[in-house]
mmCIF entry with sequence, helices, sheets and N, C-alpha, C, O atoms, coordinates in Angstrom:
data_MODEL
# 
_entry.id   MODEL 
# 
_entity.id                         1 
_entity.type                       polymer 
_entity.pdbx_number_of_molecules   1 
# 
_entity_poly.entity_id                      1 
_entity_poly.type                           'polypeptide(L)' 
_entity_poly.nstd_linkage                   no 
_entity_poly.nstd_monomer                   no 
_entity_poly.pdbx_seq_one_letter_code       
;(UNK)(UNK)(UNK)(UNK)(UNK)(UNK)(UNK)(UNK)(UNK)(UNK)(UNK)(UNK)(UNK)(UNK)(UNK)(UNK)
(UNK)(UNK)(UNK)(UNK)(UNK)(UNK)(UNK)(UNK)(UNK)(UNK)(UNK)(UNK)(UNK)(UNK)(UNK)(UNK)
(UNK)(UNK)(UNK)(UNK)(UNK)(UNK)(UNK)(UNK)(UNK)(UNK)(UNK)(UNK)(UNK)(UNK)(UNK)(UNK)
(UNK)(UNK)(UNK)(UNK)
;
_entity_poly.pdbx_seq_one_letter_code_can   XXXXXXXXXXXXXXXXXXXXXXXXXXXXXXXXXXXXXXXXXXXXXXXXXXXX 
_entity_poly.pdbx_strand_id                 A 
# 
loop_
_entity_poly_seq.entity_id 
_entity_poly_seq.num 
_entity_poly_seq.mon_id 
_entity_poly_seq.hetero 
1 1  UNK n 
1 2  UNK n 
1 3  UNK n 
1 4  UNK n 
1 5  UNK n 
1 6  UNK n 
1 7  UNK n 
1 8  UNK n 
1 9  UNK n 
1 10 UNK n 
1 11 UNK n 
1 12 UNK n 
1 13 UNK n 
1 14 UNK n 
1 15 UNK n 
1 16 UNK n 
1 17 UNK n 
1 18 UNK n 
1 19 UNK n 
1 20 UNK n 
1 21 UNK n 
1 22 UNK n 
1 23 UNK n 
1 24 UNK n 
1 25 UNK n 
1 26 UNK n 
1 27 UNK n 
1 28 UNK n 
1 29 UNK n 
1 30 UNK n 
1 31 UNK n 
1 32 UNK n 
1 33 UNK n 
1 34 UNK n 
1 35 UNK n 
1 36 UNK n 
1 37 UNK n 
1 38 UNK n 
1 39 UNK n 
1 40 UNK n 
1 41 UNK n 
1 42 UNK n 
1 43 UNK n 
1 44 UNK n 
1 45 UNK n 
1 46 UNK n 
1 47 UNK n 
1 48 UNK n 
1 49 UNK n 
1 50 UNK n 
1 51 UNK n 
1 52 UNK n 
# 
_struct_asym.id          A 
_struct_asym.entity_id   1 
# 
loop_
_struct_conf.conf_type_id 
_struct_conf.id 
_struct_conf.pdbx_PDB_helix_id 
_struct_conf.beg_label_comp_id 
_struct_conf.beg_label_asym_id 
_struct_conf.beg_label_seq_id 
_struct_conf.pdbx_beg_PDB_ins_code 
_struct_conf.end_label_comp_id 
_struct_conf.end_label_asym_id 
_struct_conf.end_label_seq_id 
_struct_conf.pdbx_end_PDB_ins_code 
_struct_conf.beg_auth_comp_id 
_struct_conf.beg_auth_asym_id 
_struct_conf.beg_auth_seq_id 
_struct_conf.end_auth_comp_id 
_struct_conf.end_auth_asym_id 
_struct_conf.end_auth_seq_id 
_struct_conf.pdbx_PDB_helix_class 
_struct_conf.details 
_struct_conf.pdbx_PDB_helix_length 
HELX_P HELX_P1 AA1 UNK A 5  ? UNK A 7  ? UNK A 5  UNK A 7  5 ? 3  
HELX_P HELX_P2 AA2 UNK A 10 ? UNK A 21 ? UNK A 10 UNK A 21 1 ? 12 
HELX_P HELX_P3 AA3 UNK A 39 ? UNK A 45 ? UNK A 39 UNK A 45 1 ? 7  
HELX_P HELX_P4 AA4 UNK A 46 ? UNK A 50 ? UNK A 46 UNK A 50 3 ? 5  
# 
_struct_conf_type.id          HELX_P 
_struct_conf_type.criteria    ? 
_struct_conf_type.reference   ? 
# 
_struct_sheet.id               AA1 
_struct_sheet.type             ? 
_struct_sheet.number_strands   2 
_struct_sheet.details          ? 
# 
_struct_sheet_order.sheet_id     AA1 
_struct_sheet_order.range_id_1   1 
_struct_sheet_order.range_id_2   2 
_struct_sheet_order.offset       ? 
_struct_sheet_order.sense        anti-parallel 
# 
loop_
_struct_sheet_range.sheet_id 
_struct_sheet_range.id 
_struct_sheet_range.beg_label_comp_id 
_struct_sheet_range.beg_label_asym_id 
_struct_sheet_range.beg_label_seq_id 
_struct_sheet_range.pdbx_beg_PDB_ins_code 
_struct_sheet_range.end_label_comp_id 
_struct_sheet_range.end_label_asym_id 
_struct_sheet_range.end_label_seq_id 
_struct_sheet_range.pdbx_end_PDB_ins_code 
_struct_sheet_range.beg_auth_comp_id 
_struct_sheet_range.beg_auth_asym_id 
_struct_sheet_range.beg_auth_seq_id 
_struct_sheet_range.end_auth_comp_id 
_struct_sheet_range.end_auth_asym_id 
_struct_sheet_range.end_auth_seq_id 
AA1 1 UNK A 29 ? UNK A 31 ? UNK A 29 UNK A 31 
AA1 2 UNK A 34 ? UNK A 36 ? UNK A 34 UNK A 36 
# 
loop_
_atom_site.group_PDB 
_atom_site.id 
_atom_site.type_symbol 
_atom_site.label_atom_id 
_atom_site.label_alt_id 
_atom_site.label_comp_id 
_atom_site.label_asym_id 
_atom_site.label_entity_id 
_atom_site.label_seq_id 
_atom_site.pdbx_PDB_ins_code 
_atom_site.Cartn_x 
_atom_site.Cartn_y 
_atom_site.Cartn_z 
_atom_site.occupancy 
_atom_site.B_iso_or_equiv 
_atom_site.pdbx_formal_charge 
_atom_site.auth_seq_id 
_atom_site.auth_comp_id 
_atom_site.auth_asym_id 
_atom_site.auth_atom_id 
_atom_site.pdbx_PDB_model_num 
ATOM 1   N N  . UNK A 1 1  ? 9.654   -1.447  -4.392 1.00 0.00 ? 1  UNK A N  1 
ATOM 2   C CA . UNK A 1 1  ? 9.480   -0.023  -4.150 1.00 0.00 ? 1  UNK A CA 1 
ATOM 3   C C  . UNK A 1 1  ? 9.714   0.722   -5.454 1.00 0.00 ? 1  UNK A C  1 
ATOM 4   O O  . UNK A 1 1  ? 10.308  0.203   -6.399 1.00 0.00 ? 1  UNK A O  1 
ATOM 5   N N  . UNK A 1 2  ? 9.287   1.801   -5.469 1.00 0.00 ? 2  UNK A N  1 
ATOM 6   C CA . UNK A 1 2  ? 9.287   3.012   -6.824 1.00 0.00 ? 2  UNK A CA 1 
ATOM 7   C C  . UNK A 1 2  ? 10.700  3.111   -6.926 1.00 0.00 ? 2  UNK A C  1 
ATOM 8   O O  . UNK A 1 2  ? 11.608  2.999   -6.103 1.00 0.00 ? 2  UNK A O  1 
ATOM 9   N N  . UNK A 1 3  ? 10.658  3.354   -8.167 1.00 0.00 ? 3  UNK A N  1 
ATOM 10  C CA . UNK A 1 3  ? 12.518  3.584   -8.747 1.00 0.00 ? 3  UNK A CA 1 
ATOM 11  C C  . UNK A 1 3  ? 12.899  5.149   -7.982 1.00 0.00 ? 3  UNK A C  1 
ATOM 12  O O  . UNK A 1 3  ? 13.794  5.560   -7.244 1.00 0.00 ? 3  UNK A O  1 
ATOM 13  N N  . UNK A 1 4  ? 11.436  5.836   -8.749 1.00 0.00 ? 4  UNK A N  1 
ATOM 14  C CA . UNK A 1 4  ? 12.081  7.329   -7.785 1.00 0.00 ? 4  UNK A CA 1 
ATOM 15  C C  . UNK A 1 4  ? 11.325  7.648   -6.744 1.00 0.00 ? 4  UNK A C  1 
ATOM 16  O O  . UNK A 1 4  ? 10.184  8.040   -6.992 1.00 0.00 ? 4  UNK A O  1 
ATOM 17  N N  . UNK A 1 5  ? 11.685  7.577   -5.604 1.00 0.00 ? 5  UNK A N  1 
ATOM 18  C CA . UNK A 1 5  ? 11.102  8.136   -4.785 1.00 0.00 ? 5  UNK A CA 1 
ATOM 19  C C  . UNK A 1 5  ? 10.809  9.591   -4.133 1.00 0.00 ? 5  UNK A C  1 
ATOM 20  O O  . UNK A 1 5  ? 10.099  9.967   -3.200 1.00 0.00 ? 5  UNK A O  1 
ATOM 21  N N  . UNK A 1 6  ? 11.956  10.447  -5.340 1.00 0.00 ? 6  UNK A N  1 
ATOM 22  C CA . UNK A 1 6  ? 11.458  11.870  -4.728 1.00 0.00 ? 6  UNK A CA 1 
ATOM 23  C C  . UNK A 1 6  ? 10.258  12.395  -4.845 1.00 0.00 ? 6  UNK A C  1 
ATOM 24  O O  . UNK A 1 6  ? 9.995   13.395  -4.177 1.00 0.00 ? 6  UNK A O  1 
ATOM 25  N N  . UNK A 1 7  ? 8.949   11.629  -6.022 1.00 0.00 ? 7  UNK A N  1 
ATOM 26  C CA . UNK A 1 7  ? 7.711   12.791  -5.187 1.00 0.00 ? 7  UNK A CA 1 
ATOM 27  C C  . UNK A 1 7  ? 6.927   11.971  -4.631 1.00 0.00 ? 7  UNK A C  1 
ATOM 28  O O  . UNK A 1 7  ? 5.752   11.868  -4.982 1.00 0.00 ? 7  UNK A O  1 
ATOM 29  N N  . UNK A 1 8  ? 7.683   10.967  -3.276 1.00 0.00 ? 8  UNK A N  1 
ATOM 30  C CA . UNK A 1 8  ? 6.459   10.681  -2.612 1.00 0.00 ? 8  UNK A CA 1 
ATOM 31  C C  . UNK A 1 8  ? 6.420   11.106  -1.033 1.00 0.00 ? 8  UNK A C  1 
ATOM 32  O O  . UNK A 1 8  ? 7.263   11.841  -0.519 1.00 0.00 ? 8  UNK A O  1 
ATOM 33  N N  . UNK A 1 9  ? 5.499   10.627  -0.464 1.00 0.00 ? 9  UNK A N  1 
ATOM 34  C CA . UNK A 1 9  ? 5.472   11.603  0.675  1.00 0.00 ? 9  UNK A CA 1 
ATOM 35  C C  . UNK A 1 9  ? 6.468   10.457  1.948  1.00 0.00 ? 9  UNK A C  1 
ATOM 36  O O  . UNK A 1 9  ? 6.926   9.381   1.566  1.00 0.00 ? 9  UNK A O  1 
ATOM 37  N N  . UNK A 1 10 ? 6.594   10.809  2.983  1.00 0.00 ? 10 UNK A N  1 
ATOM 38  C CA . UNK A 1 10 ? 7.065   9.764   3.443  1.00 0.00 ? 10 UNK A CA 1 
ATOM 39  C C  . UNK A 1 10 ? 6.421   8.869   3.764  1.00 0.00 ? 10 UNK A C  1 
ATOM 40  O O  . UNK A 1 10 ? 6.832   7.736   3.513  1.00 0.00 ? 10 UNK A O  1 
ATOM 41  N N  . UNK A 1 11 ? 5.184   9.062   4.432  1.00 0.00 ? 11 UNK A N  1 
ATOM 42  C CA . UNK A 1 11 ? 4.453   7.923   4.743  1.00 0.00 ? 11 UNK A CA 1 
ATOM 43  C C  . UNK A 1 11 ? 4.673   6.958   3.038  1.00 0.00 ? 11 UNK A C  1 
ATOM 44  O O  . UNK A 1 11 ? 5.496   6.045   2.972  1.00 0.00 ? 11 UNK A O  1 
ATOM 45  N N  . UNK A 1 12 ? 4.186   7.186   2.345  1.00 0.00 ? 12 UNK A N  1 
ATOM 46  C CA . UNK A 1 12 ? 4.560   6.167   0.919  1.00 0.00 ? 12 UNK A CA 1 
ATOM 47  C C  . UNK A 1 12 ? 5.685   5.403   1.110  1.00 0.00 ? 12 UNK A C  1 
ATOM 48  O O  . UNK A 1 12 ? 5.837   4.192   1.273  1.00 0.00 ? 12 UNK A O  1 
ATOM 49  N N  . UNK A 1 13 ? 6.450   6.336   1.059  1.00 0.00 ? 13 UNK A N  1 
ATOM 50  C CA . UNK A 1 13 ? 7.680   5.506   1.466  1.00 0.00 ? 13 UNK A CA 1 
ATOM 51  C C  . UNK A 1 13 ? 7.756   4.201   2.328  1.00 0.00 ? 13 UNK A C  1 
ATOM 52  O O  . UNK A 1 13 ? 8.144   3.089   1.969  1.00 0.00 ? 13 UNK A O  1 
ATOM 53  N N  . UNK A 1 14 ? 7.299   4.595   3.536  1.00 0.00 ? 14 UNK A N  1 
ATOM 54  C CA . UNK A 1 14 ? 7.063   3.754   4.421  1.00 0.00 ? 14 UNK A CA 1 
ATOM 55  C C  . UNK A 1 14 ? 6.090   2.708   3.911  1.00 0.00 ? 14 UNK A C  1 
ATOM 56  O O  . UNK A 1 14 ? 6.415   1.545   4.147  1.00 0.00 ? 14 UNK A O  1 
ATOM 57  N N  . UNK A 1 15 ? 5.283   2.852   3.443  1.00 0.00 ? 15 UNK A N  1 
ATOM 58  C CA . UNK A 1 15 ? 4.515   1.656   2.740  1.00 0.00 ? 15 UNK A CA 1 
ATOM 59  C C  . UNK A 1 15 ? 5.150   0.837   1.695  1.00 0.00 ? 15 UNK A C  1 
ATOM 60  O O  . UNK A 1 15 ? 5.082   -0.390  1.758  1.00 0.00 ? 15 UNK A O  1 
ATOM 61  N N  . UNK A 1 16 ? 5.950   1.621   0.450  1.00 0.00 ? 16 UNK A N  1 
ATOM 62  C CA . UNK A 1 16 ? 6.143   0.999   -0.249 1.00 0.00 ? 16 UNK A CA 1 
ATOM 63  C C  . UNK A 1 16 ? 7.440   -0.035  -0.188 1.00 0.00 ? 16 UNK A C  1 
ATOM 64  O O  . UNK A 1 16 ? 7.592   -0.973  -0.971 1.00 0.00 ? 16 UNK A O  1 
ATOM 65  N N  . UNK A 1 17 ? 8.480   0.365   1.047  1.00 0.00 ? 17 UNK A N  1 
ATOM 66  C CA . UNK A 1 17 ? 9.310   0.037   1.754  1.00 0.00 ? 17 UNK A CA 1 
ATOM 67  C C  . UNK A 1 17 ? 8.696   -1.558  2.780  1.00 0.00 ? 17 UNK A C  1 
ATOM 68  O O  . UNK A 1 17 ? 9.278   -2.634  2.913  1.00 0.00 ? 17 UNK A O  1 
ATOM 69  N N  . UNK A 1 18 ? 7.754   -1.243  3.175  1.00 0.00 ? 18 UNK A N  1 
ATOM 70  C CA . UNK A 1 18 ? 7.381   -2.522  4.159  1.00 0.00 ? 18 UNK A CA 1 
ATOM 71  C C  . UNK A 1 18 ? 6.895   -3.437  2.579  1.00 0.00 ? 18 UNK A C  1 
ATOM 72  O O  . UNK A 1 18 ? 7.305   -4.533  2.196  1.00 0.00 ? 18 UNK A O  1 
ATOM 73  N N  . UNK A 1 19 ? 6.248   -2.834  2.152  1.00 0.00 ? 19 UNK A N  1 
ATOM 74  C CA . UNK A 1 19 ? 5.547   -3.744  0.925  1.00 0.00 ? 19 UNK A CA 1 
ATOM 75  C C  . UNK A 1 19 ? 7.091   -4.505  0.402  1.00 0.00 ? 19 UNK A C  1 
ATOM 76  O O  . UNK A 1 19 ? 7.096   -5.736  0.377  1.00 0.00 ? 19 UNK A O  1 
ATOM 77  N N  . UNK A 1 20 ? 8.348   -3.771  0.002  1.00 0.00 ? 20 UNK A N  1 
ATOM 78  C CA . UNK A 1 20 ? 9.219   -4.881  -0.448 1.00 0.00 ? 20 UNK A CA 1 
ATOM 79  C C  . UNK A 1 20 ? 9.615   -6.097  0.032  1.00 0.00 ? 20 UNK A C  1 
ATOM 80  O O  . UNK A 1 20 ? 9.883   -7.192  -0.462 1.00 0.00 ? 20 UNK A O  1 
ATOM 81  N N  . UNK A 1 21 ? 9.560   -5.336  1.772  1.00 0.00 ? 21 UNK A N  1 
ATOM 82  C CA . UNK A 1 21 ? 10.075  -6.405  2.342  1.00 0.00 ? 21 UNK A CA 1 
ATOM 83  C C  . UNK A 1 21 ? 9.158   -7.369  2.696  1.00 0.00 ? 21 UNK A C  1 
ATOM 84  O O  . UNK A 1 21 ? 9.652   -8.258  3.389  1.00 0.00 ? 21 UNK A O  1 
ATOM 85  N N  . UNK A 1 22 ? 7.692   -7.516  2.390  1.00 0.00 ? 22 UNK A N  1 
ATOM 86  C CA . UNK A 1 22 ? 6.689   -8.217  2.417  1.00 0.00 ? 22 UNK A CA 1 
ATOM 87  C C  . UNK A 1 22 ? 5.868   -8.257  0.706  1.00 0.00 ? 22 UNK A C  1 
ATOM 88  O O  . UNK A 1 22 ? 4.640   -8.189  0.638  1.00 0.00 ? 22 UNK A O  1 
ATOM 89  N N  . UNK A 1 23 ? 6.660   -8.362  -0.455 1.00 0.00 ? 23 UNK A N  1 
ATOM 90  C CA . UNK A 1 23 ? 5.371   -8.885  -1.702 1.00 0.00 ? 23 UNK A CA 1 
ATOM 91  C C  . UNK A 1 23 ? 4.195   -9.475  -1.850 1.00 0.00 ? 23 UNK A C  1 
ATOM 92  O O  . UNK A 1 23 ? 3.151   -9.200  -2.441 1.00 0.00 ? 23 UNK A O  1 
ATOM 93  N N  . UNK A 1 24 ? 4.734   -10.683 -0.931 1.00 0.00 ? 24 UNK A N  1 
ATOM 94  C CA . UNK A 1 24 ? 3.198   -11.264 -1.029 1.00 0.00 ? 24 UNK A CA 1 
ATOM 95  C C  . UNK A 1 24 ? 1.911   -11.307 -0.182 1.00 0.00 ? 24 UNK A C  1 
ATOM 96  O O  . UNK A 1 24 ? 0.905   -12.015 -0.154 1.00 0.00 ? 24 UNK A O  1 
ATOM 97  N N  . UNK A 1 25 ? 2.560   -9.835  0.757  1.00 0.00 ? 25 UNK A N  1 
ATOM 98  C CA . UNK A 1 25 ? 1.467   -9.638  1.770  1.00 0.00 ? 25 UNK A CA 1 
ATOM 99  C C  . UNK A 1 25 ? 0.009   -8.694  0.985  1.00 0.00 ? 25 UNK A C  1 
ATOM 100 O O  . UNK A 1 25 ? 0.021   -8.319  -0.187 1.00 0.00 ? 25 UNK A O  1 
ATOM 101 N N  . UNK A 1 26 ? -0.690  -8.556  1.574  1.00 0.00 ? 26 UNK A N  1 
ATOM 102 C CA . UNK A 1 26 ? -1.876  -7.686  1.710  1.00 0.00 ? 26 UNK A CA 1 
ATOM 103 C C  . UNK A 1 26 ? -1.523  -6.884  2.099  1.00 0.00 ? 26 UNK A C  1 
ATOM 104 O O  . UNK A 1 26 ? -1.460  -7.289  3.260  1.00 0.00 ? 26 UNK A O  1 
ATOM 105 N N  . UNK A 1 27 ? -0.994  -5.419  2.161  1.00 0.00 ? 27 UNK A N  1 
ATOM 106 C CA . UNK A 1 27 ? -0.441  -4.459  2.975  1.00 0.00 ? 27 UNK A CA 1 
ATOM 107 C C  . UNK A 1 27 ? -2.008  -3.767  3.510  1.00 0.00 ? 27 UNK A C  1 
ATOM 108 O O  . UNK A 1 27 ? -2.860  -3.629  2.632  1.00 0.00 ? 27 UNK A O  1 
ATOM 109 N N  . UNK A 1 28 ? -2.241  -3.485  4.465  1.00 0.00 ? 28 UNK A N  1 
ATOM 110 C CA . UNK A 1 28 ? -3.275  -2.359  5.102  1.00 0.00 ? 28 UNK A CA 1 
ATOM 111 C C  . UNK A 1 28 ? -2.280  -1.794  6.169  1.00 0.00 ? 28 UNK A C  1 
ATOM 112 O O  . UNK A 1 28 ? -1.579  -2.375  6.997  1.00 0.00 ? 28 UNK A O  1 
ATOM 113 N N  . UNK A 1 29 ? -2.470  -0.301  5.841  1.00 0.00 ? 29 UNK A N  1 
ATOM 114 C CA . UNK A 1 29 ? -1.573  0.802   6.486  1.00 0.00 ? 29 UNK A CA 1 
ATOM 115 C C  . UNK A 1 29 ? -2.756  1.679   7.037  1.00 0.00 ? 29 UNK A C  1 
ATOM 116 O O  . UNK A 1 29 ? -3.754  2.258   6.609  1.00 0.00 ? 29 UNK A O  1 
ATOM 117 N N  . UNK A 1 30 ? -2.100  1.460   8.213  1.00 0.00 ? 30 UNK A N  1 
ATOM 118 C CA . UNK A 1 30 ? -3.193  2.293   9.390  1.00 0.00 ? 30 UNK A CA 1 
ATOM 119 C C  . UNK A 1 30 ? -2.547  3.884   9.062  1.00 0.00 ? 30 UNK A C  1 
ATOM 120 O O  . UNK A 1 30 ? -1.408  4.285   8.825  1.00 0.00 ? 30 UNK A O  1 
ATOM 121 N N  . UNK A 1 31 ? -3.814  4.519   9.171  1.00 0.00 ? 31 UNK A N  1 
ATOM 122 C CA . UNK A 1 31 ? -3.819  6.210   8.655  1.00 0.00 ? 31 UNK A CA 1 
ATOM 123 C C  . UNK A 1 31 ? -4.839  6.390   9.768  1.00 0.00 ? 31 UNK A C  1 
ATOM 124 O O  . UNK A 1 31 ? -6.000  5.983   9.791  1.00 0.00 ? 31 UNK A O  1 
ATOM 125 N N  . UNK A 1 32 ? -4.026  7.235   10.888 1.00 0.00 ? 32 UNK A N  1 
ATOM 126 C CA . UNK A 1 32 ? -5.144  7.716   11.778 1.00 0.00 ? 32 UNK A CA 1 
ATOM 127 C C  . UNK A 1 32 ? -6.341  7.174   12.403 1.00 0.00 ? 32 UNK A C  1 
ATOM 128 O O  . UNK A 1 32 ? -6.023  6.875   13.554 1.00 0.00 ? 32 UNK A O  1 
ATOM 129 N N  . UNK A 1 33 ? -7.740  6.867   12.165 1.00 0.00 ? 33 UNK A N  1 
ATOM 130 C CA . UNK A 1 33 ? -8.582  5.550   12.653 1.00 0.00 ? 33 UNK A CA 1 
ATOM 131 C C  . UNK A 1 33 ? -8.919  4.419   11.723 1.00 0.00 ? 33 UNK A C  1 
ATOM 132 O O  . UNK A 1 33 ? -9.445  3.385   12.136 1.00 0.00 ? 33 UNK A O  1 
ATOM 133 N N  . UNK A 1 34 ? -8.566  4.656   10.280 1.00 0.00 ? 34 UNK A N  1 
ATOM 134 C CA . UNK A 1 34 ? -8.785  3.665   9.373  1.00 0.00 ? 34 UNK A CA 1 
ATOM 135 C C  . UNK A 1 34 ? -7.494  3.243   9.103  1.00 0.00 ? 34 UNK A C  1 
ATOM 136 O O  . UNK A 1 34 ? -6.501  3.665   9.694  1.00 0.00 ? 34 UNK A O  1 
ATOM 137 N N  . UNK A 1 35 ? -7.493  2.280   8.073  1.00 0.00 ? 35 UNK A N  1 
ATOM 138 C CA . UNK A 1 35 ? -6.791  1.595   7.270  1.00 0.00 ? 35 UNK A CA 1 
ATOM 139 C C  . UNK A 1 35 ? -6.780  1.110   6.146  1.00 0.00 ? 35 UNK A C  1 
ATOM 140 O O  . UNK A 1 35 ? -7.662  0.377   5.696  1.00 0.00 ? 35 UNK A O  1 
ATOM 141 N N  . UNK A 1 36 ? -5.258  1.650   5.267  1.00 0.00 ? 36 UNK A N  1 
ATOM 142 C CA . UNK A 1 36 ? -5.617  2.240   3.724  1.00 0.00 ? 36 UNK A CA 1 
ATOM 143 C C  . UNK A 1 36 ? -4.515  1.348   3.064  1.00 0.00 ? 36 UNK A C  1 
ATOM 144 O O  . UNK A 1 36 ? -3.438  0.988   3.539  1.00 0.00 ? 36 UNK A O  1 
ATOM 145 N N  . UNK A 1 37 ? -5.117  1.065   1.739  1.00 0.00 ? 37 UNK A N  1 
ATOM 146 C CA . UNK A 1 37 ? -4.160  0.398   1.143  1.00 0.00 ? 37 UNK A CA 1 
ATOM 147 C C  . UNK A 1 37 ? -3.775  0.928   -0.210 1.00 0.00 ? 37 UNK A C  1 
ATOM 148 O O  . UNK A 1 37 ? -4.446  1.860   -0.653 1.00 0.00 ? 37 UNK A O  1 
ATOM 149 N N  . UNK A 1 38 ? -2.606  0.370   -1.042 1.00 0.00 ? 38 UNK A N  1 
ATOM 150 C CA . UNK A 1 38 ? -2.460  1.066   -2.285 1.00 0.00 ? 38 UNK A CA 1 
ATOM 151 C C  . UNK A 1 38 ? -2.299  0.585   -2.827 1.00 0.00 ? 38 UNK A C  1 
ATOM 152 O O  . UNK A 1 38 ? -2.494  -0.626  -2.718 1.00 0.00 ? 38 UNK A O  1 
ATOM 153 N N  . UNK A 1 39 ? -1.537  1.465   -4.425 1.00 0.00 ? 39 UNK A N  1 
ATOM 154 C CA . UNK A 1 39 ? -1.449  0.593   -5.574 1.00 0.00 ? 39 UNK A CA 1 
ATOM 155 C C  . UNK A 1 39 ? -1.893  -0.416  -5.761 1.00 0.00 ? 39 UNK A C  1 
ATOM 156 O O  . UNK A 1 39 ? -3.049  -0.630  -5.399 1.00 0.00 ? 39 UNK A O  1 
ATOM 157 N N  . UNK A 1 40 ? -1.106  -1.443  -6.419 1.00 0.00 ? 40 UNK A N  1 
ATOM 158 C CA . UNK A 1 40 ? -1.620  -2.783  -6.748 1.00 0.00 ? 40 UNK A CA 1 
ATOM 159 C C  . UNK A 1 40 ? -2.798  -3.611  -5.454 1.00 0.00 ? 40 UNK A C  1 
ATOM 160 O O  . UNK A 1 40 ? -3.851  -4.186  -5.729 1.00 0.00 ? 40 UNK A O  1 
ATOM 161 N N  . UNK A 1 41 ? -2.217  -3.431  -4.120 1.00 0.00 ? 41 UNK A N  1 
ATOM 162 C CA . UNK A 1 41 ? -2.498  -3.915  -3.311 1.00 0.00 ? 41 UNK A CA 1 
ATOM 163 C C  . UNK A 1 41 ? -4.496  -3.351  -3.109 1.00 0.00 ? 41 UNK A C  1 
ATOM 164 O O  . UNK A 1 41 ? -5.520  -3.979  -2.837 1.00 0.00 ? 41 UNK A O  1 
ATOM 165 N N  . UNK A 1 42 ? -4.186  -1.844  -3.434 1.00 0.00 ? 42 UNK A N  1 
ATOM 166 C CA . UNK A 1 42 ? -5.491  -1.635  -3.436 1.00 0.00 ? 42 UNK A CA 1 
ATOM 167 C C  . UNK A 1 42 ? -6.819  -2.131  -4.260 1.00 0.00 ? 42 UNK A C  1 
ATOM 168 O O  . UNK A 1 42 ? -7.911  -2.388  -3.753 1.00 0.00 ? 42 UNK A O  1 
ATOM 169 N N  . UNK A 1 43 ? -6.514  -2.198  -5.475 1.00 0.00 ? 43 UNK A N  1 
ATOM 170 C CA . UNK A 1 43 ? -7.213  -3.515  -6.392 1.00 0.00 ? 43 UNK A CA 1 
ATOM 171 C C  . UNK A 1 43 ? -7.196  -4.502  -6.210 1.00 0.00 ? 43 UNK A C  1 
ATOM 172 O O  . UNK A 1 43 ? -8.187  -5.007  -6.736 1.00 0.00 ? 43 UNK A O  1 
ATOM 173 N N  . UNK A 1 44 ? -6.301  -5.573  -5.471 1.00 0.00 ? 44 UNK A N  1 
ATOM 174 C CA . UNK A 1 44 ? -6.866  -6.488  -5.252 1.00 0.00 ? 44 UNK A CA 1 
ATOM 175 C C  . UNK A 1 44 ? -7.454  -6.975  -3.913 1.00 0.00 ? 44 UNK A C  1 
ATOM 176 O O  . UNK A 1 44 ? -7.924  -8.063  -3.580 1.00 0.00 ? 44 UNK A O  1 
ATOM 177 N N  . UNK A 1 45 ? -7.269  -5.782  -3.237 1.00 0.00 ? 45 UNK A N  1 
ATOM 178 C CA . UNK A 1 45 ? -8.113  -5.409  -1.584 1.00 0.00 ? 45 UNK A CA 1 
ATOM 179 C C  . UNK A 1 45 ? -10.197 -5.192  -2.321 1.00 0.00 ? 45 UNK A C  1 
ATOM 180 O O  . UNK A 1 45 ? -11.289 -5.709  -2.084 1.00 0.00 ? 45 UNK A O  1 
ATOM 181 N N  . UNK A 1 46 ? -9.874  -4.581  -2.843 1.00 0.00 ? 46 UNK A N  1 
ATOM 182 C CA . UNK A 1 46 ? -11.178 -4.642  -3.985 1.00 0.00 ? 46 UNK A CA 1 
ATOM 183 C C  . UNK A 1 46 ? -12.566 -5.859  -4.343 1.00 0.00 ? 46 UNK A C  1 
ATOM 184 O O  . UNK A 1 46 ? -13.750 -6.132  -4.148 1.00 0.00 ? 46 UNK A O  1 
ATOM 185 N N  . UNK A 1 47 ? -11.210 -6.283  -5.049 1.00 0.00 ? 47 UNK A N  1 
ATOM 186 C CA . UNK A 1 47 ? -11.833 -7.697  -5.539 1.00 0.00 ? 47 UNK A CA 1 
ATOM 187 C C  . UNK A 1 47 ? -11.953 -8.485  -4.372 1.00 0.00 ? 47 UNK A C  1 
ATOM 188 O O  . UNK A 1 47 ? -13.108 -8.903  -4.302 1.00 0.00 ? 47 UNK A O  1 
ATOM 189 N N  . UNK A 1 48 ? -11.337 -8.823  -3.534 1.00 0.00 ? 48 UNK A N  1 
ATOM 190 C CA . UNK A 1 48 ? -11.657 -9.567  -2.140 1.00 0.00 ? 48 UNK A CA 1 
ATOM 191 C C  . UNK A 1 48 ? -12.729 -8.974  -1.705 1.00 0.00 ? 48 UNK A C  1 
ATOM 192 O O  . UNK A 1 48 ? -13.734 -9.667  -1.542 1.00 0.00 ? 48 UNK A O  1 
ATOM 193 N N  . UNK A 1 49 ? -12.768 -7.716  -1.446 1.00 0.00 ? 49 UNK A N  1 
ATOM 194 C CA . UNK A 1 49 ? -14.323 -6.810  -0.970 1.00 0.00 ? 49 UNK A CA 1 
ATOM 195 C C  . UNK A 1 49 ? -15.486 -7.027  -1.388 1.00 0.00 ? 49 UNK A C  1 
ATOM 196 O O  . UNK A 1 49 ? -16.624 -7.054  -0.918 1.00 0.00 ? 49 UNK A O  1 
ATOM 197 N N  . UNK A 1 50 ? -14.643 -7.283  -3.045 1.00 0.00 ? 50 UNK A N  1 
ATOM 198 C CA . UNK A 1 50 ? -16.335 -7.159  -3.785 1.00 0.00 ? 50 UNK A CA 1 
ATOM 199 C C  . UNK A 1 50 ? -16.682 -6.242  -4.179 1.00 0.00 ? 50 UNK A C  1 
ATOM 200 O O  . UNK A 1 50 ? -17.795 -6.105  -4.687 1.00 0.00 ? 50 UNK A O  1 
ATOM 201 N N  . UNK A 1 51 ? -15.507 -5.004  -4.015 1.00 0.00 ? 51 UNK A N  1 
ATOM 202 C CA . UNK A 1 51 ? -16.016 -3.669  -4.354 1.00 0.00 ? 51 UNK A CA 1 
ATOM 203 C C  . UNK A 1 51 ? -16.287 -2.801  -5.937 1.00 0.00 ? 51 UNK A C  1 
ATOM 204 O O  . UNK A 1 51 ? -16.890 -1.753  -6.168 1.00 0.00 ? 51 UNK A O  1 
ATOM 205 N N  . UNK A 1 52 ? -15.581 -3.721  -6.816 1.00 0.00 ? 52 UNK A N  1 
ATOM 206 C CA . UNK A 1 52 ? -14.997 -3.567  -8.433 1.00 0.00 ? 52 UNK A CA 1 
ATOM 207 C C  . UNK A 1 52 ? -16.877 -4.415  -8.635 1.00 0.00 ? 52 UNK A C  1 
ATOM 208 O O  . UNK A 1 52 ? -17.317 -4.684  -9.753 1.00 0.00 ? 52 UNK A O  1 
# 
């Protein structure tokens, strides 16, 4: 997780929080009807896609 977490929103939090306790997962975080991923995780959600 981020060293500082005061400017993130909470949901981040919540992601970047499950992401510790899971590193070597794929994180996809359901947002309303989709599902979104980030940082690092989002680049290499990418390259699996094919999307880069």
């Amino acid at each position: 997780m981020a060293k500082d977490t005061s400017g993130l929103t909470p949901m981040m939090k919540q992601f970047f929080s499950m992401k510790a306790q899971h590193p070597d997962a794929l994180l996809l975080f359901r947002c309303g009807d989709f599902y979104e991923t980030y940082g690092d995780d989002a680049i290499e959600a990418s390259k699996v896609l094919d999307l880069l």
